[in-house]
N, C-alpha and C positions, 0 to 999 in steps of 0.2 A: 581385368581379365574377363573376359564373354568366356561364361560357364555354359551356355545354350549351345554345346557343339556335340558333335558326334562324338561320343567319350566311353573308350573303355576305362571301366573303376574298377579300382582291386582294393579293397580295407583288408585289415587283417585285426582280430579282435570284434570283429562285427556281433558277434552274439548277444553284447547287453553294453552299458554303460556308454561310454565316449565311440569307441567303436560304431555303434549301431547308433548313436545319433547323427555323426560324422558322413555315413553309407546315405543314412534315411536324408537328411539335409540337401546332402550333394546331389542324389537319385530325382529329386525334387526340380533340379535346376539344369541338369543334362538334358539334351536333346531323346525324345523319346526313341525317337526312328531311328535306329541304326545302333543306339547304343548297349551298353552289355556292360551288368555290373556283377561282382564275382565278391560274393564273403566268404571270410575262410576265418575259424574260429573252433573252439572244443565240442561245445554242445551244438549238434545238427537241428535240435528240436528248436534251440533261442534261434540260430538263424534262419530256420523257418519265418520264423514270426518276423525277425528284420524284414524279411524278402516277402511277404504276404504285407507289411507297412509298408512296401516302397510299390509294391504293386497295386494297390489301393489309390496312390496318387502318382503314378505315372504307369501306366497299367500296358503301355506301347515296352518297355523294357524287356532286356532279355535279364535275369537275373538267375544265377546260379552259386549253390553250398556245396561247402569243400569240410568236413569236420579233421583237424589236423591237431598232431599234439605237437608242438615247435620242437620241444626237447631234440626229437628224431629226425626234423624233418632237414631232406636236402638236398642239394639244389637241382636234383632229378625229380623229385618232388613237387618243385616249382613249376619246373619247366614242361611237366606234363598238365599241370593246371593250364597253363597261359595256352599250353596247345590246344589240351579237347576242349575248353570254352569258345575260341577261335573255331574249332571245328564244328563245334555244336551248332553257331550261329549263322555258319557257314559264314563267314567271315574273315576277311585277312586285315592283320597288322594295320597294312597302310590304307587299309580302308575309313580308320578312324581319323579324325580332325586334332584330338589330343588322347595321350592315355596319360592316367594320374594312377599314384599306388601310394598306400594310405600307410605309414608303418606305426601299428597302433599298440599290435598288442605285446603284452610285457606282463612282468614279477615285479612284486614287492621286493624279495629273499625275505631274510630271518632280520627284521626288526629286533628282536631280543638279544642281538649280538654287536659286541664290540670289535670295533674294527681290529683290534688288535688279539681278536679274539677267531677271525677269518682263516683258517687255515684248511680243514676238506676238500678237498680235491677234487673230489665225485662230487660234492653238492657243486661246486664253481664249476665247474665244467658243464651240468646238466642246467644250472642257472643262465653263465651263456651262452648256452646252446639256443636257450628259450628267447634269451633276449637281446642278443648279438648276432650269434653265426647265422641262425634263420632268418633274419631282416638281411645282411649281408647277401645270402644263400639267393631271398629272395628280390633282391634288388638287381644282383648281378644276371639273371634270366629274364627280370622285366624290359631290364637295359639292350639287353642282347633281341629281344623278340621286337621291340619298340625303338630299334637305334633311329630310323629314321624320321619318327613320327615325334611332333613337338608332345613334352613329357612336363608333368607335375608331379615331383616326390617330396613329398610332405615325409618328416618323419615327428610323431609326439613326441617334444620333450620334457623337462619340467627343470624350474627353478634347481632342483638337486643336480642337474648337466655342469651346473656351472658356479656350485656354491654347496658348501661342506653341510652338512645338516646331520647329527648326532642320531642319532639310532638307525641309519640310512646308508651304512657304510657300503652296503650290497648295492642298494639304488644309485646311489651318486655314483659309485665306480662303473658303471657299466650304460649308463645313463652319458657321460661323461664321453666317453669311448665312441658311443653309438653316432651321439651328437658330433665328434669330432670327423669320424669315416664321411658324414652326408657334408659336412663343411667341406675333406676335400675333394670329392665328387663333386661338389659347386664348384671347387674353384677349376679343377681340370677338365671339366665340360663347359668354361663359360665359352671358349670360343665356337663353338657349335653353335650355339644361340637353340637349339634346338630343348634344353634343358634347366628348368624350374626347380630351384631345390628350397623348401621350407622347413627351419627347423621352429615350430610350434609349441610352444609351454601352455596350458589350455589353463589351469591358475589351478587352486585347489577347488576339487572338484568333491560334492558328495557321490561318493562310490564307494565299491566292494573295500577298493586300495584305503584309500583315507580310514575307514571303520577300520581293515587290519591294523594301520600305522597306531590307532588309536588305544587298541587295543595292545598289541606288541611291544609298543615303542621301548626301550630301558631307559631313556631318556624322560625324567619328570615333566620336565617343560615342553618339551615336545609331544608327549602325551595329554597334559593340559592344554596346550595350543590347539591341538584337533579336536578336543573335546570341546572347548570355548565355540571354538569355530562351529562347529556340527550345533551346539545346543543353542547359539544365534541364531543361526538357518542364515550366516554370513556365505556359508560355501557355495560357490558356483553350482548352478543345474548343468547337464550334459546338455540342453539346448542353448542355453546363453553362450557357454564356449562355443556352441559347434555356429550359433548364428554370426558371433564373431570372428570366428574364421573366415566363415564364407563372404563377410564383410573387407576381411583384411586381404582375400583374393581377389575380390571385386575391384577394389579399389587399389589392387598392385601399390600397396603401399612399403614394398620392400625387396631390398637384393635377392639374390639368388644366394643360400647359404647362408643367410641369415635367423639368427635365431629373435624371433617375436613372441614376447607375451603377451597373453593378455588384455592386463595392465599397461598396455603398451599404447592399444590403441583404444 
């Protein structure tokens, strides 16, 4: 895949962690001229700082901050983003060569809870609200604004999409779900050929997430698991995943809808 094209970028989570390595990485390898990248995240102040890092080494960019709380957000929402950035740059849709959209950001939930223990109603619902309906919400207006332009939608997954992990019963279930929606978008978009779908497990990563897990977990083993891990300094940096990402694009080493870890490559 030649990342060196006219590329609108959308991350979501851009403010710190994988997010903002992800933005920063790709920003790096986009075509300056023409292109236009857009975070959208909680605190306005961190992605300041992304977008003054990505201005610093590609300084041609149009880059623009959205501060958004998922919980709320919907898909009017969205679709006012994609318009005034497009408007701002003065710029249309089919003016770009690809648009990619990053779906990054997410919740832990309550680690300290057994799955059998999941019943709140108002917390699950404001949980996927954060980390289901808004990626949905936001996919469905990217798709719509971007139908005719070749598309790259990465969504972050992780090992828990696809395998039961004890104190995680929030993460797996929705994680699971998420993963499942972009698998069949892959498959009902392959004939268009117009549409890239990646599902991304970046590995365990030291982040905000991992320390909560670590912290939270009810789970013994999995509590010492993270902690073994963090106190080796075995865990991923947000740059190793994000360069091997950009690797496993590079080198179109996989289907559309497929999920890659890693570990994989």
């Amino acid at each position: 895949m030649d990342l060196k094209q006219k590329t609108y970028l959308l991350v979501t989570g851009a403010s710190r962690g994988i997010g903002r390595e992800f933005a920063q990485q790709l920003a790096k390898r986009i075509s300056g001229k023409g292109s236009l990248v857009v975070l959208l995240g909680r605190d306005l102040n961190l992605l300041d700082e992304t977008k003054a890092n990505i201005l610093r080494v590609n300084a041609e960019l149009e880059v623009y901050t959205y501060s958004l709380e998922l919980s709320q957000c919907q898909a009017e929402d969205f679709s006012k983003i994609l318009s005034e950035t497009l408007e701002k740059s003065n710029a249309k849709a089919e003016g770009f060569e690809r648009a990619i959209v990053i779906h990054n950001a997410g919740t832990l939930g309550d680690a300290s809870k057994h799955a059998r223990e999941i019943g709140d109603t108002a917390y699950l619902e404001k949980f996927f609200h954060t980390n289901l309906f808004s990626a949905l919400a936001l996919n469905c207006e990217f798709m719509r604004v971007f139908r005719d332009q070749a598309k790259l939608v990465v969504n972050l997954s992780t090992l828990a999409a696809i395998q039961p992990i004890p104190s995680m019963a929030y993460y797996c279930t929705v994680k699971a779900a998420r993963e499942m929606y972009f698998r069949v978008l892959a498959k009902e978009e392959e004939s268009t050929d117009k549409t890239l779908v990646l599902n991304y497990a970046p590995g365990m990563i030291d982040t905000q997430m991992t320390v909560q897990v670590e912290r939270e977990a009810h789970d013994p083993t999995i509590k010492a698991m993270f902690r073994e891990q963090r106190e080796s300094k075995v865990m991923l940096t947000t740059e190793q995943t994000a360069l091997k990402f950009i690797k496993i694009l590079e080198s179109k080493v996989f289907q559309s809808g497929d999920h890659i870890d890693y570990r994989d490559y």
